[in-house]
N, C-alpha and C positions, 0 to 999 in steps of 0.2 A: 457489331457496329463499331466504328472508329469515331474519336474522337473530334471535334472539330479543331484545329486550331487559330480560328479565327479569333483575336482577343477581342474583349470588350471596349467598348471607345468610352477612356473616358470620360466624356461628357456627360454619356447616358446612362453607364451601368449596365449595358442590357446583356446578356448571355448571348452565347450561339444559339438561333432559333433552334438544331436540329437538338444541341443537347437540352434546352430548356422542354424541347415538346417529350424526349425521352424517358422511359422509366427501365432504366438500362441492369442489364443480369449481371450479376457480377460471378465471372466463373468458380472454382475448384473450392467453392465452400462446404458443398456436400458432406457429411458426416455419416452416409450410410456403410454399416458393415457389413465384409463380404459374407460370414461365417452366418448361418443362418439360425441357428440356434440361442447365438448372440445376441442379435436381431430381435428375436423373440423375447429373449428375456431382459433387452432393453425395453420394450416395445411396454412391457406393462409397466414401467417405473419410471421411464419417461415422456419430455412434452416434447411435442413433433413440432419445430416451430420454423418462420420464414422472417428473415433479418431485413430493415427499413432502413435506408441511411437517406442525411440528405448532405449532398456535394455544394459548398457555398461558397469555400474557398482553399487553395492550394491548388495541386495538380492532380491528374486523375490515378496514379500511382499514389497518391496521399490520400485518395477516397477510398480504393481497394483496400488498402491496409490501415486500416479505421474499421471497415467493416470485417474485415481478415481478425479483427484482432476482438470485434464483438463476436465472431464464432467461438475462436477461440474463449473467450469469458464464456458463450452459451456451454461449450464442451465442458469445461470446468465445474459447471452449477446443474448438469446431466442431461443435455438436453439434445436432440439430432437435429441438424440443420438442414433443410431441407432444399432451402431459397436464400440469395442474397439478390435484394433488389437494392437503386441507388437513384434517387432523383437530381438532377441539377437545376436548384434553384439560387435565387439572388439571397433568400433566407425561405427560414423555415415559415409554413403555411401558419398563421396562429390560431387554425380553426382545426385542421389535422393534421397539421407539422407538415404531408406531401401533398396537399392539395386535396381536394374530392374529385377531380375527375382520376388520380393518381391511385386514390385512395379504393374507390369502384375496380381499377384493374389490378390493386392489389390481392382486392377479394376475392378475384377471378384466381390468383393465384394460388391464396390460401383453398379455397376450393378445388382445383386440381391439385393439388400436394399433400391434401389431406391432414393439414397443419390442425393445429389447436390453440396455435400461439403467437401472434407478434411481437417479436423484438426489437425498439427503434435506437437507431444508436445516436442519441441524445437524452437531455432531460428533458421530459413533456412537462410541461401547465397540467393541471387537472384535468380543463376543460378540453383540450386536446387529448388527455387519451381516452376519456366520454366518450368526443364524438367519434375518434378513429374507430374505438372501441364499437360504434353503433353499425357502423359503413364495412368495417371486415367480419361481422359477426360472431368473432373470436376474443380471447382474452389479450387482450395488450398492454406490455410494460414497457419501461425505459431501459438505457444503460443502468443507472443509477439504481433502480428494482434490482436490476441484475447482477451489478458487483456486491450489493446488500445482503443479496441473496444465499450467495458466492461465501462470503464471512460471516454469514451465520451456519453454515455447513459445516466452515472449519476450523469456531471458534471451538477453543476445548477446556479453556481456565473458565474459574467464576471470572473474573474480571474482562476477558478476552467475547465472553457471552453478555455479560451487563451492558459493554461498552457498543457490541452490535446493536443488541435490543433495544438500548436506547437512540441508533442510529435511526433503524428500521422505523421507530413511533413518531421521530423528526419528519422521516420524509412521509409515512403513514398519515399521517394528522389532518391534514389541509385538502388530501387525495380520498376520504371516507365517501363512500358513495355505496347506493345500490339500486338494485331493477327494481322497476316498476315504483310503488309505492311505499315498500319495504320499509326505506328508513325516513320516509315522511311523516308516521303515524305516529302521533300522539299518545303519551300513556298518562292514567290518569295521576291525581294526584297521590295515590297507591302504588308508581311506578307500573303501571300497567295492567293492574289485576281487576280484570272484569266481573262485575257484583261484589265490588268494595262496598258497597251499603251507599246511602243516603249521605251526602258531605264528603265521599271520599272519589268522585268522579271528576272530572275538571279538568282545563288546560295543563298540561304537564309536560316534560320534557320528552321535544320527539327522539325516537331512537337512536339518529346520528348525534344527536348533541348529549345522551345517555355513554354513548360510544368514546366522543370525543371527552367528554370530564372524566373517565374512566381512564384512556389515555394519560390523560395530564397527570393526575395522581400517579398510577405507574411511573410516568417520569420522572416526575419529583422523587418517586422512592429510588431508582434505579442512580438518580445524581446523587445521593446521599451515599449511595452503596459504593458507588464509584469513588468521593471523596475521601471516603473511610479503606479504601483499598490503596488510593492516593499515597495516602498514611505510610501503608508500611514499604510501598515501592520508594518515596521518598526515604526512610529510613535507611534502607539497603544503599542508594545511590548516593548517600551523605558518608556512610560507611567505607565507602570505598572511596569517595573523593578524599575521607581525612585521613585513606591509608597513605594519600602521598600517591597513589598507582595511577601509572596513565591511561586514561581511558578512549578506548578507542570505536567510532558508531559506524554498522558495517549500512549503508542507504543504498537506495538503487531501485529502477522498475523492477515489478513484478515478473519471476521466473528467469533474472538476469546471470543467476549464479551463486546468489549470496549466501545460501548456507551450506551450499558445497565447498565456497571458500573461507567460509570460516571452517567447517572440518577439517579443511587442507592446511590452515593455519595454527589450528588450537587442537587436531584430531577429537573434535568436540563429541563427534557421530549423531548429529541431528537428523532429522528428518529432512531427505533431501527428494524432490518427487518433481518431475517434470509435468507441472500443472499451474496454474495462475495462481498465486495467493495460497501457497504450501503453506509460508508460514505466517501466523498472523499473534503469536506470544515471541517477546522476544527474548531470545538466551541471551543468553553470560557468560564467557568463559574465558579462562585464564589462557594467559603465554607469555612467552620471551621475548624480546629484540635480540639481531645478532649480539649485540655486548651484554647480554644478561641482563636487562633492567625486563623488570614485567611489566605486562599490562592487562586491561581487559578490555574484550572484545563482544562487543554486541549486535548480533543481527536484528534490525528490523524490520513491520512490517512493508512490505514491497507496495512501490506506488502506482499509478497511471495513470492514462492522461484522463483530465475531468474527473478525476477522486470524486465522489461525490461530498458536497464540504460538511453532508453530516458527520462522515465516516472520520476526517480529521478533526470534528472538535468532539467526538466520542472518541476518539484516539489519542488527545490531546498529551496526557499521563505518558503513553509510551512514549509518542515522541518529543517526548523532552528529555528522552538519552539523547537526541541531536544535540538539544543546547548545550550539555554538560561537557560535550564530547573535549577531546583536545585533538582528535584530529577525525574527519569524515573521509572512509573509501569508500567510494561514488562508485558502484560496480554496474558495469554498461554491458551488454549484448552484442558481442563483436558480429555474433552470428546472424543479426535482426535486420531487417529490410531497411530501416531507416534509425541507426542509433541515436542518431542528433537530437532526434524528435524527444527521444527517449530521457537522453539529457535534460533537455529545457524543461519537460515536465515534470522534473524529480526537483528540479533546481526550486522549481517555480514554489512547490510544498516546501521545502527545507528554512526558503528564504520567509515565505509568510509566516511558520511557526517562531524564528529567530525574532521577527521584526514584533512580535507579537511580545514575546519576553525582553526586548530592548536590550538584544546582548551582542557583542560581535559573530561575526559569524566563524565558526573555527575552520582550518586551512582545511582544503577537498585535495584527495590525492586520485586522481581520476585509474581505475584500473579497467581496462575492456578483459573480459572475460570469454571462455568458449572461441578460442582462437582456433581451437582443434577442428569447428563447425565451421568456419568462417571461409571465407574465397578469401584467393590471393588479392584480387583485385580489390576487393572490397576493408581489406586491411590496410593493403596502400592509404586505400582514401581516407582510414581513421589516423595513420600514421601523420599525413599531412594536414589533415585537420585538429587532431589532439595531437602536438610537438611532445607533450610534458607525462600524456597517458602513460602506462604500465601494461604493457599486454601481457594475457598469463592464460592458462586454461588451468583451473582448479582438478579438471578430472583425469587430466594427463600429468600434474605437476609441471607444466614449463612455464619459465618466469615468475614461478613463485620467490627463488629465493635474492632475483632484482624486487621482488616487490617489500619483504621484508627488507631488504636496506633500506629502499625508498621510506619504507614506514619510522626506521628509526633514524634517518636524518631528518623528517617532519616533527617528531613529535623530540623535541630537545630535553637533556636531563633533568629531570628536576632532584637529583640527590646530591653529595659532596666527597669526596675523598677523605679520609680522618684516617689519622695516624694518634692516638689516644691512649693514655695509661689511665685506668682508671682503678679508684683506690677500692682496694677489696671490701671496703664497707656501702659499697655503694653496688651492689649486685642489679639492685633494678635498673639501670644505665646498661650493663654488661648484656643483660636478659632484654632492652628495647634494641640495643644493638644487633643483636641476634635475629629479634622478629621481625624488626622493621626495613634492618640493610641489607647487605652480602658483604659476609664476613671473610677477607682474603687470608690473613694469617692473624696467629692468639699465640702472645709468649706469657707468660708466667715473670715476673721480675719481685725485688727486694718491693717494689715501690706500689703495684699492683698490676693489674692486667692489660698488658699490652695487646691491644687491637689496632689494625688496620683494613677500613672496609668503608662501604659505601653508603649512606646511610642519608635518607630525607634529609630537606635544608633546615626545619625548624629542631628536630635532635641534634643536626649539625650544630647550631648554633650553644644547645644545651650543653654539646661536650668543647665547647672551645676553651674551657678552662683548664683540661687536663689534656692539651695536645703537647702534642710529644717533641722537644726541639733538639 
């Protein structure tokens, strides 16, 4: 089926009659394998599921790749895609997001494809994935289930797990539900134990609200665990800001490149895995600017679009290496259907956490990455849209070492030059000199030790008494 291009008038709002009556395939999403064997031994460990979008605004190249990009999340979290459907509507239904007559032909669908699973690419109400839940006869979740999902598969620290869990009981909470009458029933005032005796029978908490206070507690403990981890990340991050060393935060959507460019940077050897949300703890690791000043480099975790906002304020701890940053490399997707997009929705997270801690926003040095993947043509159009970008591919090496200038004419020195004699009774000076600068030459004289080197502005200032004229 094509397209209509008939736009909407706006007076009325109303849709192309044919794409509104539609519930349109969206092709090459398929996830089956050819290898049979494969097959088989996915087949026990995975859910066989059919993807929902609903079209409400942009273009139909912007609906495809939304839903292109929930396969993608579904492959990541192990699932086989079987189906992409896509409705065009004015908004989503608020009874089952695509409607019930939508909803009936979806189930036609999940029945021939032998699914198990709905995945709709939004955040559902409750009550909407109730009812979808009743009309497709399968289990259905959101994007937001699904990226949750996602990071809790790949968290691997205590804190990277705490910070999920606690994500997960956020969107969990409000969503408790079950069949039939299950979580209706009443326990008595013995929490449930039937032939509690005489006096211990009675109205008592039904099961969801048993559920739900149970929840909450978890919570609380899991925020305490979080603050107390708070602790020591703050500690480390004060460490290095009162080294004087500059600090550098590597941001960017999900799977854009960013810890294959920090190994290309800092030959850090991270885990680098072409999957959504590889990483989700973030490193640290040391390097140079061409003139020898150091810094440190931090990958964080990778964003997209509609983060779900539990996940950023259970995340909050990590990304506050943005705030601290002195400089942000915004690493883009040269090779991606629509990098732009990709942009605005990384910007949109970076700008809320800043505005939240009430601090300026530190300078973005925009680098597209995986240029090696990229079409000609479609670099063009980043070239003339990003004037100021850095194009580089991390896994070939080219334009890494424009990007390193660019990094150390953003981020300015913050050290001094010292020409210094200092008196041999004063070793500890000689000994911060050492750890703290780069030491260019050391004479020996009648008067004491002459140095000359580089060294933070606040020692600078300590040694101005014995500079050298």
């Amino acid at each position: 089926m094509t397209y209509s291009e008939n736009p909407a008038t706006p007076s009325t709002g109303e849709l192309a009659l044919e794409d509104r009556a539609s519930l349109r395939r969206v092709a090459g999403l398929s996830t089956e394998l050819a290898d049979v064997s494969e097959v088989e031994y996915r087949q026990l460990r995975l859910e066989r599921v059919v993807l929902a979008g609903v079209w409400t605004e942009g273009s139909a190249a912007d609906a495809d790749a939304s839903l292109a990009e929930l396969a993608a999340l579904a492959e990541t979290a192990g699932s086989e895609v079987l189906e992409g459907l896509i409705q065009r509507r004015d908004k989503p239904d608020p009874s089952t997001y695509i409607g019930s007559g939508k909803a009936a032909e979806l189930r036609e669908v999940v029945t021939a494809t032998g699914a198990d699973t709905v995945i709709c690419d939004g955040e559902l109400s409750p009550a909407q994935l109730n009812s979808l839940e009743k009309v497709v006869k399968v289990k259905v979740i959101d994007r937001t289930a699904l990226i949750l999902d996602i990071f809790a598969q790949h968290a691997t620290s205590r804190e990277g797990k705490a910070q999920v869990s606690l994500a997960q009981m956020e969107y969990m909470l409000p969503r408790l539900r079950g069949w039939g009458e299950s979580m209706s029933r009443q326990a008595g005032g013995r929490a449930g134990g039937e032939g509690g005796g005489v006096g211990t029978r009675g109205p008592g908490e039904t099961k969801i609200e048993t559920d739900r206070r149970r929840i909450r507690e978890r919570m609380a403990k899991l925020r305490r665990e979080i603050r107390d981890m708070k602790k020591i990340r703050d500690t480390q991050r004060n460490r290095r800001l009162s080294a004087d060393v500059a600090s550098v935060a590597i941001v960017g959507y999900t799977n854009a490149g960013k810890s294959s460019l920090l190994n290309a940077l800092t030959g850090a050897g991270v885990l680098v895995e072409n999957a959504l949300f590889a990483t989700l703890e973030p490193t640290t690791r040391r390097g140079e600017f061409d003139d020898g000043r150091p810094f440190v480099l931090t990958d964080t975790v990778g964003f997209v679009r509609h983060l779900p906002t539990q996940l950023v304020e259970a995340f909050r701890s990590t990304l506050e290496e943005v705030v601290d940053a002195d400089l942000l490399v915004h690493v883009v997707d040269g090779s991606d259907v629509n990098p732009l997009a990709q942009i605005n929705a990384v910007r949109q997270v970076v700008n809320d956490v800043v505005a939240e801690y009430d601090v300026p926003s530190p300078p973005e040095l925009l680098v597209v990455n995986k240029i090696d993947a990229a079409t000609d043509l479609g670099l063009a159009q980043l070239r003339r849209a990003l004037p100021d970008a850095v194009f580089v591919s991390a896994r070939t090496g080219d334009g890494l070492d424009r990007l390193r200038t660019r990094m150390s004419e953003l981020v300015p020195p913050t050290d001094a030059t010292v020409d210094v004699t200092i008196p041999y009774d004063r070793g500890d000076l000689v000994a911060r000199v050492h750890t703290e600068g780069r030491v260019d030459a050391t004479e020996h004289t009648a008067d004491g030790t002459r140095i000359k080197a580089r060294v933070p502005a606040p020692l600078a200032a300590n040694l101005r008494e014995f500079a050298t004229f």
